[in-house]
C-alpha positions as CSV (number, residue, x, y, z in Angstrom):
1,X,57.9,68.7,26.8
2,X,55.7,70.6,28.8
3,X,55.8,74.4,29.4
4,X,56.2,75.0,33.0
5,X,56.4,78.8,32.7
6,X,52.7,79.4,32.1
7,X,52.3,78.4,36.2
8,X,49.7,80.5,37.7
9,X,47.5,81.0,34.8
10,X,43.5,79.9,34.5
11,X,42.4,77.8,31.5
12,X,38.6,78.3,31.1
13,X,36.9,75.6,29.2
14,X,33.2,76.7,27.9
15,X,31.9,75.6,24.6
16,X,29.6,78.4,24.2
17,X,31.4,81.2,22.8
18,X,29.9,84.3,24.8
19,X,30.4,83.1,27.9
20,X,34.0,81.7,27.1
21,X,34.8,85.0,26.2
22,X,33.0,86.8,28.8
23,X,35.1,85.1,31.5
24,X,38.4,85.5,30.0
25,X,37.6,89.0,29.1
26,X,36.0,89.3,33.1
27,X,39.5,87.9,34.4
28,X,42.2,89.2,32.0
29,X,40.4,92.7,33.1
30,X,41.0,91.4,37.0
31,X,45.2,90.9,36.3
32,X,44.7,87.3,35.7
33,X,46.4,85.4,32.6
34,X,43.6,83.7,31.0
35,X,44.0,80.7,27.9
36,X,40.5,79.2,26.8
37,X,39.5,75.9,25.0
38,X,35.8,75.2,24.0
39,X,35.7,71.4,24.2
40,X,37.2,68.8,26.3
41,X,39.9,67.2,23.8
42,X,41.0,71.0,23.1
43,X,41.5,71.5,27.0
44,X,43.5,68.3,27.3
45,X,45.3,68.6,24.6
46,X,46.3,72.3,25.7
47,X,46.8,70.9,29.1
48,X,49.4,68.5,28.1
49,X,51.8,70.9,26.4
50,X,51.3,73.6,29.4
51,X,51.0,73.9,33.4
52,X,48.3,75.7,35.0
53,X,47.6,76.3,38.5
54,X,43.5,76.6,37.7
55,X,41.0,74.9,35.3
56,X,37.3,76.9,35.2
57,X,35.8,73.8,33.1
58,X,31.8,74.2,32.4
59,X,29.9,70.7,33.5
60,X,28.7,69.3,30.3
61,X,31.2,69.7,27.3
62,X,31.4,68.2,23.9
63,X,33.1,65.0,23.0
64,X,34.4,64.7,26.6
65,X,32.5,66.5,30.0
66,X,34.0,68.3,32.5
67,X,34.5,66.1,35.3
68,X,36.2,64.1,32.8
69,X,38.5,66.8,31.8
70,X,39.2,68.1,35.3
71,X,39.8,64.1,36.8
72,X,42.8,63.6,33.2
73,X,44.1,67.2,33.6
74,X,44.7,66.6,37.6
75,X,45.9,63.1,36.7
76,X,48.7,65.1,34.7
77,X,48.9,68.0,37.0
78,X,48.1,67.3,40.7
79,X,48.3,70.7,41.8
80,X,45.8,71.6,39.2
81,X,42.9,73.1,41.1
82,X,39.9,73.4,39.8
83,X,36.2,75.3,39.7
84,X,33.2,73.7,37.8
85,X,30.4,75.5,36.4
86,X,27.0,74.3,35.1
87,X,23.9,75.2,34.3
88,X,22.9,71.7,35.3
89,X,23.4,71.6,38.6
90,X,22.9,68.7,40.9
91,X,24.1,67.4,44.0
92,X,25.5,64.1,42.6
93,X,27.8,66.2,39.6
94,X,28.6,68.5,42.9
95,X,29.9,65.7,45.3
96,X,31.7,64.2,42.3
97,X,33.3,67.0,40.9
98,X,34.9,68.0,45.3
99,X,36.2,64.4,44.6
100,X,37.9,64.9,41.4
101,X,39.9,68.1,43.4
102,X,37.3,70.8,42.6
103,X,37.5,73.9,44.5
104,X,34.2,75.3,43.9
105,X,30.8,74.2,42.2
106,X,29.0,77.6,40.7
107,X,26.0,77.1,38.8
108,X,25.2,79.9,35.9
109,X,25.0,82.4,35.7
110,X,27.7,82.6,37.6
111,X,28.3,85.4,40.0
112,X,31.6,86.9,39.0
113,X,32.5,88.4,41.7
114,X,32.0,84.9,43.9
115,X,34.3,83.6,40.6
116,X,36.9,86.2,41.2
117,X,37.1,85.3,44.7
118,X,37.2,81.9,44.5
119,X,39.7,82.7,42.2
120,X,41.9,84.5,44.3
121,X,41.8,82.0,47.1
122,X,43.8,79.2,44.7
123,X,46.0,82.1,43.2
124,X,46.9,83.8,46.4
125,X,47.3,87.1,47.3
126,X,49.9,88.5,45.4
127,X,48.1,88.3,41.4
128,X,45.0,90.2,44.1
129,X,47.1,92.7,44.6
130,X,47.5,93.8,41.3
131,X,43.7,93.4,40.1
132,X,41.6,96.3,39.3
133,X,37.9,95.7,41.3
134,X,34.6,96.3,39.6
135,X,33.0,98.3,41.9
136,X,29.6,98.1,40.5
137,X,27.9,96.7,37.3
138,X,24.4,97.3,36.1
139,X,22.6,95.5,33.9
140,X,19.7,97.4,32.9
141,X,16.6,95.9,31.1
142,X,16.2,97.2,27.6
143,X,12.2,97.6,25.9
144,X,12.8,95.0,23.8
145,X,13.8,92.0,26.2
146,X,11.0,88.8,25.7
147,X,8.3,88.8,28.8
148,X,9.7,84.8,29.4
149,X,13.1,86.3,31.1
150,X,12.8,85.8,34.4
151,X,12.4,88.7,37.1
152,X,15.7,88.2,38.5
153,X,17.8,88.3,35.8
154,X,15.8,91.6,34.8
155,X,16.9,93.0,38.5
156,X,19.0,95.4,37.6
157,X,21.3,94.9,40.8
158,X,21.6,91.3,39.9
159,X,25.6,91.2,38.5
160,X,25.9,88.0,37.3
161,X,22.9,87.9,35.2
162,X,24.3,89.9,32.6
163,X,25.2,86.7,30.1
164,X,22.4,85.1,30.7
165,X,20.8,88.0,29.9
166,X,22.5,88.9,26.7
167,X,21.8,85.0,25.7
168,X,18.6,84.9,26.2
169,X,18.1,88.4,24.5
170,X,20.1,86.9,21.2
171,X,18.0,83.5,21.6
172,X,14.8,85.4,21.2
173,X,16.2,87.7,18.5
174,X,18.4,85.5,16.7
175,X,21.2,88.6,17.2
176,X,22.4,91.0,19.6
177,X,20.8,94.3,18.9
């Protein structure tokens, strides 16, 4: 039997961990309600027992993709909306996932305040009401970050270039320091 009370919360579905977590953490932190799953099987699985209004599902997943995931989970849920991310972007995976019911097509990094919006606009008004707004993030380049990363992800006013940054910083390093 499926849980119908959980209505009006986001399931983000990202298999790598530090950007899963960055968007739940981004969205709890906005008012949101925010469940994760970091493959495909995991989201439908989760999506079977539970209703969501939203599905944040990254383009290319293990064992099943995204715009596999988001076509089953709106085959179960029809008012399912969803937003696809991808760091593979394309206009063929775009036009596809509009025609499996996606909302919006963001490619990473994403710009979270774009994703909050978009957010808001399949929520409504009332869960934006209650949100705290970020009114300004910096991301500030440390000594240590490898000559490779690209200028504007060094920008300091550039927001949503904070996880890449942070990934590329612990790709180089092999940590976080």
């Amino acid at each position: 039997m499926k849980v119908t009370e959980n209505a009006g919360q986001i399931l983000v579905v990202e298999d790598e961990d530090i950007v899963r977590d960055s968007l739940r953490d981004w969205l709890a932190d906005a008012g949101y309600h925010v469940e994760t799953a970091e493959d495909g099987e995991k989201a439908l699985a989760t999506l079977a027992d539970r209703e969501y209004s939203l599905i944040i599902v990254d383009l290319r997943l293990p064992r099943k993709d995204g715009l596999e995931v988001l076509r089953q989970a709106r085959a179960g849920q029809e008012k399912l909306k969803g937003i696809v991310i991808t760091a593979y972007p394309s206009v063929q995976s775009a036009v596809e996932a509009m025609k499996e019911g996606a909302v919006d097509y963001m490619v990473k990094p994403c710009d979270l305040n774009r994703l909050e919006e978009s957010v808001s606009k399949v929520l409504g008004p009332v869960q934006a009401e209650v949100r705290r707004k970020v009114t300004e993030t910096r991301v500030i380049a440390a000594p240590d970050i490898p000559a490779s990363v690209p200028e504007n992800i060094r920008n300091e006013n550039n927001k949503s270039a904070l996880i890449q940054l942070l990934l590329t910083i612990q790709k180089h390093n092999n940590w976080l320091p």
